[in-house]
N, C-alpha and C positions, 0 to 999 in steps of 0.2 A: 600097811604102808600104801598098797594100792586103793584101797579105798581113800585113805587121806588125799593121794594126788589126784584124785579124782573130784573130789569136795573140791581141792583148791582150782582146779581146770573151770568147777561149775561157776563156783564163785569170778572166779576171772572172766567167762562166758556171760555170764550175767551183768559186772560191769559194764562190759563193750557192749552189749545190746543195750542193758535198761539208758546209760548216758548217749547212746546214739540217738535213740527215739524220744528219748526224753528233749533232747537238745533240738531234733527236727520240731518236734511239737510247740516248742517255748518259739524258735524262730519263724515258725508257720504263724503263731497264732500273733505275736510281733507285727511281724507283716502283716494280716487282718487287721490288724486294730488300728493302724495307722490307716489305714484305706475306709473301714468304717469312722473313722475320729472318733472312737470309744462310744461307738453307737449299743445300746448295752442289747446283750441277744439271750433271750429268755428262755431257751431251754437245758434247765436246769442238768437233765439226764446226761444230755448230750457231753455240755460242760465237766461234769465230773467224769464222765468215760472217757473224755482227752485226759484229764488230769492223772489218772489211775492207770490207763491202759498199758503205758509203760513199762511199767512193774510190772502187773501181772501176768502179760506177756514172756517178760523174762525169768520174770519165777515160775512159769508151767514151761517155757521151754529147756529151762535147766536145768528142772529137776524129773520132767518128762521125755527129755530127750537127749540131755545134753549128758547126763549121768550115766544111762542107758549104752547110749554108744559108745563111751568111754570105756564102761563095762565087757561090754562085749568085741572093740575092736584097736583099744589102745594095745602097745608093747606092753609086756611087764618091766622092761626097764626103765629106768628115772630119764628123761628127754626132756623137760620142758626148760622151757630159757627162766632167766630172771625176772624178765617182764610180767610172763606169768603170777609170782607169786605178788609183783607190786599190782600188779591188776584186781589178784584176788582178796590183797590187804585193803586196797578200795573198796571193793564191796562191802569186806567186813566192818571198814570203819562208817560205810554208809548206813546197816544196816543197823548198827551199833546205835546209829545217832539217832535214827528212826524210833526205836526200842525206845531208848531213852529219852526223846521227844513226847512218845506218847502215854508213857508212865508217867513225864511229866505235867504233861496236860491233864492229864486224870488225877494227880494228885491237888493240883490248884482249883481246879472244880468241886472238887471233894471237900477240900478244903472252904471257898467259898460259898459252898450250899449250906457245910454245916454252922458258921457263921451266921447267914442269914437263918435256916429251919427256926421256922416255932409252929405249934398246933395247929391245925387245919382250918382253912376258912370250912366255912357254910355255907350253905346255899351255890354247891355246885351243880347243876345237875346233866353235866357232859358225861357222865360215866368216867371221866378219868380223875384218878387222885391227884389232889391238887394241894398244893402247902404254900400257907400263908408268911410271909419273908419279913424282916425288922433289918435295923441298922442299915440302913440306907441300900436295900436290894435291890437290884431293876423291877421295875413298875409287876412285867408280863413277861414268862421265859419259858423254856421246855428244857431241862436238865434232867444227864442222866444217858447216858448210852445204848446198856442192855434191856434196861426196862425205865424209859424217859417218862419223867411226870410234868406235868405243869405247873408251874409256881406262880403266882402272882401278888402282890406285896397288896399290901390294907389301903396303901398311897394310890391305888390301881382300882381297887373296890370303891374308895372315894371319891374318885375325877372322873371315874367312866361313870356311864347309864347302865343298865342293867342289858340293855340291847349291844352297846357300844363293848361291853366285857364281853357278854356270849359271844360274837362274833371275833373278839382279838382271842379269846379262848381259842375258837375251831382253825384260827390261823396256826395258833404253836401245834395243834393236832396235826394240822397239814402236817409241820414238820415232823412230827413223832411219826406220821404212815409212810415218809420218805427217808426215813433212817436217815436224815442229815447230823446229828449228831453223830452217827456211827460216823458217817463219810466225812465227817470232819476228823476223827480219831486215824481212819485210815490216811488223809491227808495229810497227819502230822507226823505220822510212820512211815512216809515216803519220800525224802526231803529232795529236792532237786534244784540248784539255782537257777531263778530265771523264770519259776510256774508262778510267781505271786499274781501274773497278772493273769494269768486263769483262775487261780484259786479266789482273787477278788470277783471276777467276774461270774464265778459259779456261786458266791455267797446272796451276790444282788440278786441271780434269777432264781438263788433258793426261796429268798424272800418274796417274790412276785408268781412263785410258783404256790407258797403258802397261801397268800392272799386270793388268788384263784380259786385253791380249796376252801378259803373260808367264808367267799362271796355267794350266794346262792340269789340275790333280789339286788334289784339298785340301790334299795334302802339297808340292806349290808355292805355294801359299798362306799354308803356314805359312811354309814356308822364306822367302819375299819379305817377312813380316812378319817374322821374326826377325833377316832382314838389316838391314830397315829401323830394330829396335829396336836393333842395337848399332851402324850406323853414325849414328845419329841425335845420339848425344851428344856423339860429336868433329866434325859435321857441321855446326853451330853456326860452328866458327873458320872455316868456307871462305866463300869469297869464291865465289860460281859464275858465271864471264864469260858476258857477256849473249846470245854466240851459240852456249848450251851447256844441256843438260840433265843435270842432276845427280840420280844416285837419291835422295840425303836431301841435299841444301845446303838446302833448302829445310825450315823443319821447322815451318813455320805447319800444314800439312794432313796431318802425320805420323800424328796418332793416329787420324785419320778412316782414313787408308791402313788401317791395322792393324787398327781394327776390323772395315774393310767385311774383309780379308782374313781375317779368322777366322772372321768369318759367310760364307765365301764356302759355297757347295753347285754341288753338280754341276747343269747342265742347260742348254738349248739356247742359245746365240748369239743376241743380240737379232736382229731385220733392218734389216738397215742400210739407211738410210733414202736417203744419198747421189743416189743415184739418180733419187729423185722429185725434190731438189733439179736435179738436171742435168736432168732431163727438163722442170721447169717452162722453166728457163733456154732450152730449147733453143725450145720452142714461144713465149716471149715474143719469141728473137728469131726466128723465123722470122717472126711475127704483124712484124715491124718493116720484114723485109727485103721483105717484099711489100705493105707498102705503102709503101716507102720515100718517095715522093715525099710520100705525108702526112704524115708523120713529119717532113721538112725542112719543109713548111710550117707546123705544128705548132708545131716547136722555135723557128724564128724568132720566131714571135709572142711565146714565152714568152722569147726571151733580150729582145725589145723591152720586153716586162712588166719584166723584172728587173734588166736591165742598163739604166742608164738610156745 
């Protein structure tokens, strides 16, 4: 019994954070966008770690902290109000829809790869397994989550050059070493009203974050933009399954593609910043795990604050 009301205090705890910061973040980025006029902002990292941070947040402090000091400094008798348990029926119904969001995304992917699958093209020679698509498949894609492959339909092998495919090839590769299919799975596990306009805008800079990886000369530049202009107009009928990244299904942020790629010029690699993001991470938790016992007396008082 005491552990159950403990689950339900976490789950109620996690509510009220994850919908607090979730809801800051949707109105933050609200506000930005209006003041940019949907000026689109290309780092893709960044994008997803507003989008995500939420959650994760509250699922390591609820089950790292919030449980803990429950454990250790609640009553054993039953105290908690009503609210509580409507709080923690929110979560569960949030997490619920999450689950079954992203079962379902995996199911129509699944579904539409094996539709399209037939034998392998030839003459790949990226090193990654590549399957050639029928019945009306997108052109160029990268499906597949835990181990993404490349797909690319015969329609795709015919219109491209031989240059103009290698290069849309090492684009979906970008995305295959940025696990943007994962980070799409976990975007559909995490549902929050209000993030569509991040989640669009992390889709654009995934896109121009690939295209980066798969530029290496101005004449891959051309070439990814010329790919992109002739598959763009049959790219329109495709459907792109939700656990897949397609070179042109998407043709809202096409022309932006194409311009940034004609202005592209030679010169250094930003620095990627990743790092100072894991190194804050690393130092906030360690700042946690030494003081850990403050930290559970901390956390208590605030789940008593919030949780009625």
């Amino acid at each position: 019994m005491f552990v159950a009301r403990g689950i339900v205090v976490c789950l109620a705890f996690f509510a009220v954070m994850y919908g607090t910061l979730s809801l800051a973040i949707a109105v933050a980025w609200w506000s930005l966008q209006r003041r940019r006029q949907r000026e689109p902002m290309s780092s893709a990292g960044l994008l997803f770690g507003l989008r995500i941070v939420p959650f994760a947040i509250s699922v390591l402090v609820a089950v790292f902290l919030t449980f803990p000091s429950f454990w250790l400094m609640e009553r054993r008798s039953l105290d908690e109000d009503a609210m509580t348990f409507v709080l923690a029926g929110c979560a569960f119904v949030l997490l619920s829809v999450g689950v079954s969001r992203a079962f379902r995304a995996r199911a129509r992917t699944i579904r539409a790869v094996t539709h399209w699958q037939a034998k392998s093209l030839a003459g790949n020679d990226t090193g990654d397994a590549s399957l050639s698509a029928v019945k009306g498949a997108p052109a160029l894609m990268l499906v597949g989550v835990c181990r993404p492959k490349v797909m690319f339909s015969d329609m795709a092998a015919a219109v491209l050059s031989d240059n103009e495919l290698q290069v849309a090839i090492r684009h979906e590769v970008g995305h295959k070493h940025s696990w943007d299919n994962l980070k799409k799975l976990l975007i559909n596990a995490t549902p929050f009203p209000g993030m569509s306009g991040i989640e669009n805008a992390w889709r654009e800079a995934a896109e121009l974050a690939a295209d980066n990886a798969a530029v290496r000369s101005r004449q891959d530049a051309i070439d990814l933009a010329t790919a992109l202009i002739k598959l763009s107009r049959s790219a329109k009928r495709w459907a792109e399954p939700e656990l897949a990244s397609g070179l042109a299904c998407d043709s809202s942020a096409i022309s932006l593609r194409v311009q940034r790629l004609l202005e592209w010029r030679t010169g250094g690699r930003k620095l990627q910043k990743a790092w100072l993001w894991t190194l804050l991470s690393l130092f906030v938790a360690a700042v946690i795990v030494s003081n850990y016992s403050t930290a559970l007396v901390l956390t208590h008082r605030l789940t008593e604050l919030l949780v009625p």
